[in-house]
N, C-alpha and C positions, 0 to 999 in steps of 0.2 A: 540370488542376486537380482534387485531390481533395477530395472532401465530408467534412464532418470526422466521417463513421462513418465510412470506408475508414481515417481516421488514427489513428482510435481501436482498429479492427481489427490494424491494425500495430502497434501498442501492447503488445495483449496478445498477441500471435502470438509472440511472442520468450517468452512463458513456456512456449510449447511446445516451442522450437527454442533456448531460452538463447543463443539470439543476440542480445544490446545493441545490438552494431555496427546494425543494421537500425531499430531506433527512434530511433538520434539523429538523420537526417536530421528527422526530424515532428518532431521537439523545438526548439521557440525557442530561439537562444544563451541566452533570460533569462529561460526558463521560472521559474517559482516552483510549488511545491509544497507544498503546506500536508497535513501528514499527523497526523491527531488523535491526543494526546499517549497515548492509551489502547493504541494499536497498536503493533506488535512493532517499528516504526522511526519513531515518532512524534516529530514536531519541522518546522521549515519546512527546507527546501532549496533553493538559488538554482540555475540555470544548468544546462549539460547534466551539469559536472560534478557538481552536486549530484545530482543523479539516478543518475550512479553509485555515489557514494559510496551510497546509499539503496539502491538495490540491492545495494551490495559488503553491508552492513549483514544485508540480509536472507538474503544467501547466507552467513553466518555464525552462522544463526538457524537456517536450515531447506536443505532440502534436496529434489527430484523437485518443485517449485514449480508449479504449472498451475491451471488458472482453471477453475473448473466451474458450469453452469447460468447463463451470462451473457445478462444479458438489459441491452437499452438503449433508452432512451427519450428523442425531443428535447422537450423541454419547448415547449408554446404559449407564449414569451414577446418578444413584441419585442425586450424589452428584451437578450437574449441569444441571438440568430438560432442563433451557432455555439456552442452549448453543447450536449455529450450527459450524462446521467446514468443511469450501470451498474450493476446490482448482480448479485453472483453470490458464489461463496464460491472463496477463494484454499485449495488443499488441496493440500499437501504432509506430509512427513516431517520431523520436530523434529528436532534433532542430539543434544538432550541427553542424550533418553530414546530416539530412534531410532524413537520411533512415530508414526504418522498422525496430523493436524491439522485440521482442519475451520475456517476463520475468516470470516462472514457479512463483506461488507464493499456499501459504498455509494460510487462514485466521480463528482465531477461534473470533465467534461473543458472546457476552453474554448478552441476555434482559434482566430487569428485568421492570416488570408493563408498559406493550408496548414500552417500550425506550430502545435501545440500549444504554449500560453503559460501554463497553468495547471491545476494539477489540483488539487481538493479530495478527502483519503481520508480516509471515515470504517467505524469496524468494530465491531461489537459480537459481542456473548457471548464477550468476550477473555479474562473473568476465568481461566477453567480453563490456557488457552496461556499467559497471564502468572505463573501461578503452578506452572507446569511450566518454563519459564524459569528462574527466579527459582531454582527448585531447585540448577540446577545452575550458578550464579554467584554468586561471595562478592557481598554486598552486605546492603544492609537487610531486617531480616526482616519479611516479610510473611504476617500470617496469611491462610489462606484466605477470611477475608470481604474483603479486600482493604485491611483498616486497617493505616497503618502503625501498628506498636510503637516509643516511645522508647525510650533508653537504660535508663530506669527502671522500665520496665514498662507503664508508663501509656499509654493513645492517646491 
């Protein structure tokens, strides 16, 4: 029986080894993942499948993907025995521009019966990576303060 940092350990291990195959076992069939809307694949994802597609997602964002300065901590709470919450920074290569990325992120994991069933990811200082993005994909324009522009000129 593994403790849910050995599952959370195998988790991010695959960002060293881009091995997937190796974290779906710890993955519930009905995992849910809730990934805040400001982040490079931000939206909910259901199941193992979804968690691929989220990663197919982010492998079309970036690229040399790996996890740096992780630190994890299990919260004093009852109410959540098997819960860890990680933070460290996701630092890879951008495709658009081909340069180095830095993204601070916060993740709270939750096991229940050796399977991860739920992850919450949250990430800040996105602005600069979303607006290097943005560059190189038709779509709305976004001024660098992060307002969108209407059609008309107006925010």
């Amino acid at each position: 029986m593994a403790n849910p940092k050995q599952l959370i350990d195998i988790a991010y291990s695959v960002f060293a080894d881009n091995n997937l195959s190796r974290i779906l076992p710890v993955l519930d069939e009905k995992i849910v993942l809730y990934i805040a809307q400001y982040g490079p694949t931000g939206r909910e994802y259901q199941g193992r499948s979804g968690f691929l597609a989220m990663m197919s997602e982010l492998y079309t964002i970036c690229e040399d993907l790996r996890v740096h300065s992780l630190i994890d901590f299990t919260p004093d709470d009852d109410q959540h025995p098997d819960s860890i919450i990680t933070t460290g920074f996701f630092e890879g290569k951008l495709l658009i521009d081909n340069e180095p990325f830095s993204l601070p992120f916060v993740h709270t994991w939750y096991v229940k019966a050796d399977r991860v069933v739920e992850l919450r990811a949250f990430y800040w200082d996105s602005a600069q990576l979303f607006y290097r993005i943005q560059q190189g994909v038709n779509g709305p324009d976004f001024p660098s303060n992060g307002q969108h522009r209407s059609s008309n000129g107006t925010h």
